[in-house]
N, C-alpha and C positions, 0 to 999 in steps of 0.2 A: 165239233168245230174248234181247232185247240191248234197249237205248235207242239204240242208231245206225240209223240210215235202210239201212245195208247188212245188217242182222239181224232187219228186222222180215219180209222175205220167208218165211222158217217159219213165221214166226206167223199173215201174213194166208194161208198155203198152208194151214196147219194149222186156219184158223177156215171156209176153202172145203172142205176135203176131210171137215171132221164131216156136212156136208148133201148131200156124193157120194159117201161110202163110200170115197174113197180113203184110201191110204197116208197119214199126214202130212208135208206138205210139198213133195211131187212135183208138185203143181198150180204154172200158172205165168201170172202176167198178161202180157197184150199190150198191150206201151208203146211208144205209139207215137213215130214220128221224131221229130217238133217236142219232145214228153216229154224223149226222152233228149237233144236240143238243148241245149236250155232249163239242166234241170239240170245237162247237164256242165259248161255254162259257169260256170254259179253255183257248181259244188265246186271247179271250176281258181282262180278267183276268188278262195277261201275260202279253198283253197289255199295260193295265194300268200299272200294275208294275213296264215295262221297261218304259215309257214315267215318271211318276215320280220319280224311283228309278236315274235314266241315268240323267236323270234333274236336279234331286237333288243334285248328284255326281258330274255333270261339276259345279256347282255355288259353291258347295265347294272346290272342287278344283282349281278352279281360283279364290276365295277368297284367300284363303293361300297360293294360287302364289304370292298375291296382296303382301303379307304381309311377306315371303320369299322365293324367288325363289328355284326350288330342282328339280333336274332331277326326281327324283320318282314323283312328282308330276304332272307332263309335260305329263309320259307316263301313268300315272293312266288315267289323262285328256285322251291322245289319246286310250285308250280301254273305258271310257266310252263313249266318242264320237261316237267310231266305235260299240260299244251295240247299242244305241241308231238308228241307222241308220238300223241295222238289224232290230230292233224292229219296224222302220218305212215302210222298204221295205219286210221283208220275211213274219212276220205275215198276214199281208192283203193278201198276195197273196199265203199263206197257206188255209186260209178261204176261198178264191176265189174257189180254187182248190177243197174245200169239195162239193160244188155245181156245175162249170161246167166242173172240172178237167183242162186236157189240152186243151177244146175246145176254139178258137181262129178266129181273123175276116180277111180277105185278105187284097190283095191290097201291095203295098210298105210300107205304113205305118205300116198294120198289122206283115211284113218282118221285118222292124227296129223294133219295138215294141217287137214282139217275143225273139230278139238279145239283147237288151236292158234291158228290165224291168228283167231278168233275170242276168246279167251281173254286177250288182254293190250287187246283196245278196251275191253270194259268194265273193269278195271284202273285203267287211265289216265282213263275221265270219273271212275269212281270216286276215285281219288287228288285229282283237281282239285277236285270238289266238295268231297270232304273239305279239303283246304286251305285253300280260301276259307271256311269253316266255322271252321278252325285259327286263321286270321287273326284274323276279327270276335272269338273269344276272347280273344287274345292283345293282343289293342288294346284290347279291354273290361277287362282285369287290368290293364296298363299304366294305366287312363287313374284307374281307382278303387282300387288296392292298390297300386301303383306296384310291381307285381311281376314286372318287364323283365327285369330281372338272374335270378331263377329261371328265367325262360323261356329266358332265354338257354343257363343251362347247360343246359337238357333240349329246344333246341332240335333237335338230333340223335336224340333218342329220341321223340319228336313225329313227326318224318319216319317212324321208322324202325315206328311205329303206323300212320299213317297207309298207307305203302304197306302193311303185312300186313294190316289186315284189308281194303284193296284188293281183295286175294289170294284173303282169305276170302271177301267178298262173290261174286268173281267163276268161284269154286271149281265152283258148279252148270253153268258153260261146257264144263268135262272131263268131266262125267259127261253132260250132256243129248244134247251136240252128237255127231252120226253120223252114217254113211253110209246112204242108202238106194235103193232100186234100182225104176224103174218097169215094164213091159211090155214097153217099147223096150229094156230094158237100158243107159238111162241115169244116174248117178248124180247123187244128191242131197245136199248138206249141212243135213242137218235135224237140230230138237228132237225129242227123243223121250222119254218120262219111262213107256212100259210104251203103251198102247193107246191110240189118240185120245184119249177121254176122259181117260184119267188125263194125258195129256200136256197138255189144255186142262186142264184142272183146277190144275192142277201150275203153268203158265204163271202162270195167275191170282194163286195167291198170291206165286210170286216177284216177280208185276212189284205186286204188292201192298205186298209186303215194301221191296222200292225204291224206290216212294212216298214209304212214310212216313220209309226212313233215309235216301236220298240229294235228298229232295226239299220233301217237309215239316217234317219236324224241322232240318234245316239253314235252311231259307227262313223257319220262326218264331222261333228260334233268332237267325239274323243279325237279324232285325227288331227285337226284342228289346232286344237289344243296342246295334246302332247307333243305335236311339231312346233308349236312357238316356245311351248317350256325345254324342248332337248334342244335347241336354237341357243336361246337363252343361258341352258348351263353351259352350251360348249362356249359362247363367245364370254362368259366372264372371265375377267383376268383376273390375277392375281393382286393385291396391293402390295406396297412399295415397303420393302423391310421383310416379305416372306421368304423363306431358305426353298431352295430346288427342293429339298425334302418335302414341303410342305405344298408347296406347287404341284410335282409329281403326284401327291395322295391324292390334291384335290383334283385333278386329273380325271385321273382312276376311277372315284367316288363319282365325279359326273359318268363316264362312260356306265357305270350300273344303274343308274337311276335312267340314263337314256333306255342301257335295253330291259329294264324292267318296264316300262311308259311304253317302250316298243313291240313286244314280247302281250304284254296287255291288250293292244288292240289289236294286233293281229290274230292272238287266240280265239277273241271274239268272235273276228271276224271270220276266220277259217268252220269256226264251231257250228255258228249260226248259219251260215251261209246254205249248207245242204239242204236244212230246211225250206229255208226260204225260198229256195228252186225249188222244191218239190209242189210247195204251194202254188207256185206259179204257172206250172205243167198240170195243174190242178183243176186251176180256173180260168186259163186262159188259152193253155193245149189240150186238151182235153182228150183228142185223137192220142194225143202223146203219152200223154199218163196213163191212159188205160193200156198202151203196149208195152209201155217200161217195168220191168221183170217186178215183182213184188219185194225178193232180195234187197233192191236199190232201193226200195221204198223207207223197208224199214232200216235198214242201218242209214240212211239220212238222218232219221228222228234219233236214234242211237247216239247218232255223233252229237243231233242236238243235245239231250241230254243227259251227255257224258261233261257235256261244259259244265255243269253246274258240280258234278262231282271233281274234276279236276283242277277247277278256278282256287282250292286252297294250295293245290300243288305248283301250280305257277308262282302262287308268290311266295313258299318256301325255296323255289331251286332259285326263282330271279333278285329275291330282297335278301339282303343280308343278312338284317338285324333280324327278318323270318325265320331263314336257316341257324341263326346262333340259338336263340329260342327254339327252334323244334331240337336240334341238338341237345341243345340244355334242358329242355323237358327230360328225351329218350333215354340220358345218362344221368338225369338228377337222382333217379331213386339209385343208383347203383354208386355214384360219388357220394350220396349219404352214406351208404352203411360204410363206405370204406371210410370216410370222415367219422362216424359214431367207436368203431372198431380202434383205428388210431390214436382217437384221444380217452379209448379207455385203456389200451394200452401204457398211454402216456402215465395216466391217472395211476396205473398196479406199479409203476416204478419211478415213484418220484427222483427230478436229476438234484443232485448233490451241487450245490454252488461250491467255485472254488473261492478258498478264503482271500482275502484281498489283502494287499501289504502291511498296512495298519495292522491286521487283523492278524497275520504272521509274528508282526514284532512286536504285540502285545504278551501272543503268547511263549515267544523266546525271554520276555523278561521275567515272567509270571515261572518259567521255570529253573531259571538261575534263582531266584527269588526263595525256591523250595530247596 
């Protein structure tokens, strides 16, 4: 019971097994070759994305820590972190899932394991979402209270919110998540929340519940927000004594910052959104979801968490001072050697000063002199 394309396998087993009397979750679809093709290449893909996009974004961002501390920076850091970790933990065990779904090995181990390796995916979207939520705050007080420097100090306790109630939200993964065993004496990694019923019931309101905190209220929320702040930049004027040059930039400089704030929630929302239908066809169409292709299933969760891999490429192509920074990263080791090269160059031929006037008709006296 998850938002990752690797977690929804209990749920669609669990919405198949109310209308066969099975156990929940031991039911298993047949995806076929071209299926598991298709998507693996698309996770390896995503993959890569997020492991160098996420990579790229923490060393930039704690470069310009280095060089000036800023609350927006701090929490940019702690959502590409928590990208990053999705990208480590939900992908692999999305793919896992194309091949043996929820099939799983016994034992205590196989118990913890079950509990566990599911447990810190939703964590991690949760911290991200929350972050990106933290931000549009913190640039919204910034922009109308000029209250940077508070944030600043309680940027650490900010963080340190954000991942606990993470924790909290994702608490119902230790109690739900268990072993179950079919005919064959295979085991299973399922929801369980007391008998069919109670466990579809149960599903319903948590993924209810996750709606409205990690999805609607953040997604009206940032709307909100970044509409009174793009509001706001466009209607400041200029004061009295500035040259059209300088009017013009500041201009300009607002229109990027609107469509980066712009550009922001709408990727969100484009991202998240399949999911969050698919949920919905889930627990409350039920007729529906069980006839919609399997295809469509998964690449909804796909797209879901492709957000978390592409959320550092957003704000290298929309912020500027991102893009000069990944530039200057990409080309720094290559402008060193050419800078090391040059001034050893410089170094094997030292330049000759020419002599200065003085210096001329000293030595025109010095040789009439001889």
């Amino acid at each position: 019971m998850s938002m990752e394309s690797s977690n929804t396998s209990s749920n669609m087993a669990s919405n198949q097994n109310e209308t066969t009397g099975e156990r929940s979750g031991t039911a298993l679809y047949s995806i076929s070759l071209t299926t598991q093709a298709i998507m693996t290449s698309a996770y390896i893909i995503s993959f890569i994305l997020g492991l160098l996009g996420n990579g790229v974004g923490i060393f930039i961002v704690f470069r310009r820590s280095r060089r000036r501390f800023c609350s927006t920076n701090v929490l940019i850091g702690n959502m590409v972190i928590a990208d990053l970790l999705v990208t480590l933990f939900a992908m692999p065990l999305a793919v896992e899932y194309l091949y043996i779904q929820n099939k799983w090995f016994g034992g205590l181990v196989g118990e913890m394991a079950c509990k566990l390796i599911h447990f810190p995916n939703f964590v991690t979207i949760s911290a991200s979402v929350l972050t990106i939520l933290t931000i549009s705050i913190e640039r919204y007080c910034a922009v109308f209270y000029h209250l940077r420097n508070s944030f600043l100090r309680k940027t650490k306790y900010l963080t340190a919110i954000i991942w606990c109630t993470s924790i909290v939200l994702a608490c119902p993964y230790l109690f739900s998540y268990t072993l179950a065993q079919d005919a064959a004496g295979q085991y299973f990694c399922v929801v369980e929340w007391g008998d069919i019923k109670q466990t579809y019931a149960s599903q319903r309101i948590y993924y209810s519940f996750v709606f409205v905190f990690l999805y609607a209220i953040p997604l009206a929320l940032m709307s909100v927000l970044y509409t009174r702040i793009a509001i706001k930049l466009w209607k400041k004027t200029a004061t009295r004594g500035e040259s059209f040059i300088i009017r013009k930039s500041a201009t300009k400089a607002k229109r990027k910052v609107v469509k980066l704030l712009l550009g922001l929630v709408v990727f969100f929302a484009l991202c998240s959104a399949p999911a969050h239908i698919m949920h919905y066809y889930m627990f409350y169409e039920l007729k529906a979801w069980l006839q919609m292709p399997l295809a469509i299933k998964l690449l909804s969760f796909w797209i879901y968490n492709t957000n978390s891999a592409v959320n550092p490429i957003v704000y290298i192509v929309l912020s500027e001072r991102f893009r000069r920074e990944f530039f200057r990263l990409a080309h720094g080791n290559w402008c060193e050697r050419r800078t090391i090269r040059f001034s050893i160059s410089k170094t094997k031929r030292p330049h000759r000063m020419k002599p200065t006037v003085t210096t001329r008709v000293w030595l025109q006296a010095k040789k009439k002199n001889r």
